[in-house]
C-alpha positions as CSV (number, residue, x, y, z in Angstrom):
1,X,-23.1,21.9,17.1
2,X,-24.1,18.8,15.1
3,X,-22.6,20.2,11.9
4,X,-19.6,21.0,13.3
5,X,-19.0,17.8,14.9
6,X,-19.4,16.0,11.7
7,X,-17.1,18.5,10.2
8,X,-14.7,17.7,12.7
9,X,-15.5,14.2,11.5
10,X,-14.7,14.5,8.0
11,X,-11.3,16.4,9.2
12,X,-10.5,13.5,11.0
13,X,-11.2,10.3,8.5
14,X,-10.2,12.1,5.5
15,X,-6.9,11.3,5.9
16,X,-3.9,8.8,5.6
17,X,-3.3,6.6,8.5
18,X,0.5,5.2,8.8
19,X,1.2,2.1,10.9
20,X,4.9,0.9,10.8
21,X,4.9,-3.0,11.5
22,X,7.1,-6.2,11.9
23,X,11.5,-6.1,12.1
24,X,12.3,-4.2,9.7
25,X,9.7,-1.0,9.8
26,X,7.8,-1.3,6.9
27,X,5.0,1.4,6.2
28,X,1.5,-0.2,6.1
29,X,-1.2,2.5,5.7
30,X,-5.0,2.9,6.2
31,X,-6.6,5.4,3.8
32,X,-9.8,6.2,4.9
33,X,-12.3,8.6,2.9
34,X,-16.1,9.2,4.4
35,X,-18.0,7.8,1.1
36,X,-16.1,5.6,0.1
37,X,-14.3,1.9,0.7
38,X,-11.4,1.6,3.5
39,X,-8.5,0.8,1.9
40,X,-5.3,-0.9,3.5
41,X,-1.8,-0.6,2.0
42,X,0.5,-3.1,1.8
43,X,0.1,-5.3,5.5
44,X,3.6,-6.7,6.0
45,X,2.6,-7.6,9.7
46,X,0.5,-7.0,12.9
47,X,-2.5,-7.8,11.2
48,X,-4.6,-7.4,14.5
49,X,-3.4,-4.2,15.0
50,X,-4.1,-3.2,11.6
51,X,-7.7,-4.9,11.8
52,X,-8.3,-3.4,15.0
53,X,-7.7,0.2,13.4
54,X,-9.8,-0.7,10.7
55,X,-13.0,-1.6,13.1
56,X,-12.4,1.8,14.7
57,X,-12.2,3.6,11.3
58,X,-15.4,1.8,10.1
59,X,-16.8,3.1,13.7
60,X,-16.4,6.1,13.6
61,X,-17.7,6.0,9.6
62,X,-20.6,4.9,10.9
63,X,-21.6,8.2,12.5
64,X,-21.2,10.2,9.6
65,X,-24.8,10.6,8.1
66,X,-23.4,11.2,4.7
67,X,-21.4,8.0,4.4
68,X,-22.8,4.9,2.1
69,X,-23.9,2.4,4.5
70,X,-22.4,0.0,1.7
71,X,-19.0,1.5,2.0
72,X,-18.9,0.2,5.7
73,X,-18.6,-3.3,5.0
74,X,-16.2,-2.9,1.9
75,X,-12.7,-2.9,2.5
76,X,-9.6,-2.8,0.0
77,X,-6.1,-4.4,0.8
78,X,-3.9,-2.8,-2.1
79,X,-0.5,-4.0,-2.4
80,X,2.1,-1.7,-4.1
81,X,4.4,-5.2,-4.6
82,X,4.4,-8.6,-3.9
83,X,8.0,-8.9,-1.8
84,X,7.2,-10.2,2.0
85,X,7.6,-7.6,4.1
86,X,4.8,-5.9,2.5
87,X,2.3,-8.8,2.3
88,X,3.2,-11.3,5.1
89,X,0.4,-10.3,7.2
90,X,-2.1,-10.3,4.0
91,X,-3.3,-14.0,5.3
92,X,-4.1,-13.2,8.7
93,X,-6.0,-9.4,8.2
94,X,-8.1,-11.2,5.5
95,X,-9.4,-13.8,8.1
96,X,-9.5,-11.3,10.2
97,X,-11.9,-9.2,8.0
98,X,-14.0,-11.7,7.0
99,X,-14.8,-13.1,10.6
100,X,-15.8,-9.6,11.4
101,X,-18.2,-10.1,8.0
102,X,-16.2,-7.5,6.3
103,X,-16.1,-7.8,2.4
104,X,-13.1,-7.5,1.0
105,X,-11.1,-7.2,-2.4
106,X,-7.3,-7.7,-2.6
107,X,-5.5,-6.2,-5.4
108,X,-2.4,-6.9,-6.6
109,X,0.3,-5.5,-9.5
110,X,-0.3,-7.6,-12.6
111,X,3.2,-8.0,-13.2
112,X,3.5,-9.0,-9.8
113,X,1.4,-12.4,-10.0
114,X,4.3,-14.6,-9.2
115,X,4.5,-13.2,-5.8
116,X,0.9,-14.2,-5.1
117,X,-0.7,-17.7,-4.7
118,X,1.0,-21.4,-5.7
119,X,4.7,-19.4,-6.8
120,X,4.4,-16.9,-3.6
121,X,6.8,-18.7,-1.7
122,X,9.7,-19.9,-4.4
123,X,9.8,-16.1,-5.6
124,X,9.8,-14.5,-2.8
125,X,12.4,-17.7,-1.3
126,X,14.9,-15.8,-5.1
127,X,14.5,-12.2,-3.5
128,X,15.5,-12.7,0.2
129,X,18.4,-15.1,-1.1
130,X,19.2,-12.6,-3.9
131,X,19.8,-9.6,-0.7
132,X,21.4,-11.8,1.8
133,X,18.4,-11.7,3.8
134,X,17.4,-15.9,4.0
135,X,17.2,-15.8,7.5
136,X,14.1,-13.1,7.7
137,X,12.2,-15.2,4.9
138,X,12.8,-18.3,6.9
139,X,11.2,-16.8,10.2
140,X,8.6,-15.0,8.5
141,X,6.7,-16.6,6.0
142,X,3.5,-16.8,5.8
143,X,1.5,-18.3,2.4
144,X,0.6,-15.4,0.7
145,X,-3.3,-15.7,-1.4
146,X,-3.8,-15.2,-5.3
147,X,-5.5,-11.6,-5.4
148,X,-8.6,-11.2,-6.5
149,X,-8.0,-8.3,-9.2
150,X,-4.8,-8.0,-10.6
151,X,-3.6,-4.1,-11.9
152,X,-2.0,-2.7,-14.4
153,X,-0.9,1.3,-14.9
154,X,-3.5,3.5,-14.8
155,X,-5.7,1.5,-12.8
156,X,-8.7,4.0,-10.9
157,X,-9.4,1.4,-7.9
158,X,-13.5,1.4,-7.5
159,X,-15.4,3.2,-4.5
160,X,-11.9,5.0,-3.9
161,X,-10.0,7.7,-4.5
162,X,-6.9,6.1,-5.7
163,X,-4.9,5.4,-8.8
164,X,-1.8,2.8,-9.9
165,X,1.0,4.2,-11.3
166,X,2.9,1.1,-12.6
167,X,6.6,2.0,-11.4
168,X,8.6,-1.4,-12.7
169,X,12.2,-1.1,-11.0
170,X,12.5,-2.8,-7.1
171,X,10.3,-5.3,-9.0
172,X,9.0,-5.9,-12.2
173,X,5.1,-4.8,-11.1
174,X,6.0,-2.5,-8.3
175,X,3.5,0.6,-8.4
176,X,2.9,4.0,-6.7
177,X,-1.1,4.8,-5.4
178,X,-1.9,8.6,-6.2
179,X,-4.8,9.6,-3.6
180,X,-6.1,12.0,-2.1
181,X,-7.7,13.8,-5.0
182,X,-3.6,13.4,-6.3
183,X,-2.4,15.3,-3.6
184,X,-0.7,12.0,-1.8
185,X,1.5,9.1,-3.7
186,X,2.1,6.2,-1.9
187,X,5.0,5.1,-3.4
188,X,5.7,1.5,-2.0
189,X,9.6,0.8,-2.2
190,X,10.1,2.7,-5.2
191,X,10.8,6.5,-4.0
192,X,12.2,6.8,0.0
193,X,12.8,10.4,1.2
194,X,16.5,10.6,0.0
195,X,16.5,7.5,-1.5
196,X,14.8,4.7,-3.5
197,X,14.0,1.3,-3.9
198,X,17.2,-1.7,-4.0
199,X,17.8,-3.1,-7.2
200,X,19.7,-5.9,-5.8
201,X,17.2,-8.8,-6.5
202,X,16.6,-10.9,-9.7
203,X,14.1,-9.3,-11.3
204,X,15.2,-5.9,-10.3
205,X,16.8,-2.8,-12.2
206,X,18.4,-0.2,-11.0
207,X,18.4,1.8,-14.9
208,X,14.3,0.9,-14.6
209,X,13.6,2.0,-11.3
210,X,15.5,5.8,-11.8
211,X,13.6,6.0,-15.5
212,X,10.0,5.0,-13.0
213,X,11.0,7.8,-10.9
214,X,12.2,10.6,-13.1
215,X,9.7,10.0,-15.9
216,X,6.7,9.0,-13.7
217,X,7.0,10.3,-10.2
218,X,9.0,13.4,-10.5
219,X,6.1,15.3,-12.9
220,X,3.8,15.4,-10.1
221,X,3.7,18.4,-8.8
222,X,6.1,19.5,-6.0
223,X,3.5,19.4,-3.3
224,X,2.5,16.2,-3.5
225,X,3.1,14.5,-0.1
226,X,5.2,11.1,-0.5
227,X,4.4,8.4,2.0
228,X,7.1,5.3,1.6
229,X,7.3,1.6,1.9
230,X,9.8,2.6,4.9
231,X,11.0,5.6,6.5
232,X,9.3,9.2,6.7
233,X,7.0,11.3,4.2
234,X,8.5,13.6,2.0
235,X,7.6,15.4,-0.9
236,X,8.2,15.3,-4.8
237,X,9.7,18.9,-4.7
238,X,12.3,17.3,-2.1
239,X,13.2,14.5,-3.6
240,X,13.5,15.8,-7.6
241,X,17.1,17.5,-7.2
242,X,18.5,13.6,-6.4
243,X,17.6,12.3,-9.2
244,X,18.5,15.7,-11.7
């Protein structure tokens, strides 16, 4: 009985977590391996509810026999680009995590350091007036930290099963998270099912983001699952015949 419960266990934590927060749906995720750190994607908003999730991953962790007690107090907040909706609730989870006495490591696209500490707010202020969308920076900001490891293409993020694949398009750092042994991507606002990233922001392109996806998404194999910024899963083998 005791080995299948823990089986069951493994089943359940092994596993990508999505939790679509704040006005405008955007995709945060919890990826959660037994063995290894928690790691939280992109936190655009609801940090309680994103730090209450994480408690109850980290509980349920505990139980496992198996896991690194040293894995229970790590936790990584990746961020697949700097732009606000995916980081405007970075301030509050971090608090949040420490005051629980939860290490933690943010990590950030290298080309994406302007988006991060002193220049957070004037270039992410250029994007949402670039797209028309002032009003939502206005009522939403939040300072936004410097990260504390900065990643380029490549990148095998420690304690986790995860990867950066630098995808430079919807921004010039934005990046796609293979995990899950490379069975999942997270692919931040780069590749939507039926769609990608907007190009509509200054240092955007739509030429680079379509040469991200076809030459550095689109040779995974079919099967890998796709789990966006926004909107629904898909797959690699659904999206290819867009972009051929």
């Amino acid at each position: 009985m005791l080995v299948n419960a823990l089986t069951d266990l493994y089943y359940l934590l092994d596993m990508i977590h999505k939790f679509t927060v704040g006005p405008i749906g955007e995709n945060a995720y919890i990826v959660v391996n037994p063995g290894q750190s928690i790691a939280i994607i992109d936190p655009g908003a609801e940090a309680e509810r994103l730090l209450e999730a994480v408690l109850k991953f980290q509980a349920e962790l505990s139980k496992a026999k198996e896991h690194k007690a040293a894995a229970d107090k790590a936790v990584a907040i990746i961020l697949t680009h700097g732009h606000l909706d995916h980081t405007a609730g970075l301030l509050d989870l971090l608090q949040g995590l420490e005051n629980k006495g939860l290490s933690t490591t943010i990590f950030a696209p290298e080309a994406d350091r302007d988006y991060f500490g002193a220049r957070a707010k004037e270039t992410n202020l250029l994007v949402f007036t670039d797209i028309g969308a002032l009003a939502f920076f206005k009522k939403h900001w939040k300072d936004i930290p410097e990260a504390d490891v900065y990643y380029g293409d490549g990148y095998e993020f420690p304690g986790m099963d995860i990867k950066a694949i630098h995808t430079p398009g919807h921004t010039r750092g934005s990046s796609c998270l293979l995990a899950e042994d490379g069975n999942a991507l997270l692919s931040g606002d780069t590749l939507f099912r039926s769609g990608l990233g907007r190009t509509d922001n200054f240092d955007a392109s739509e030429e680079l983001i379509i040469k991200s996806i076809r030459e550095k998404l689109l040779t995974l194999p079919g099967n890998v699952i796709v789990y966006p910024g926004h909107g629904e899963p898909t797959s690699i083998a659904r999206e290819k015949p867009y972009f051929f």
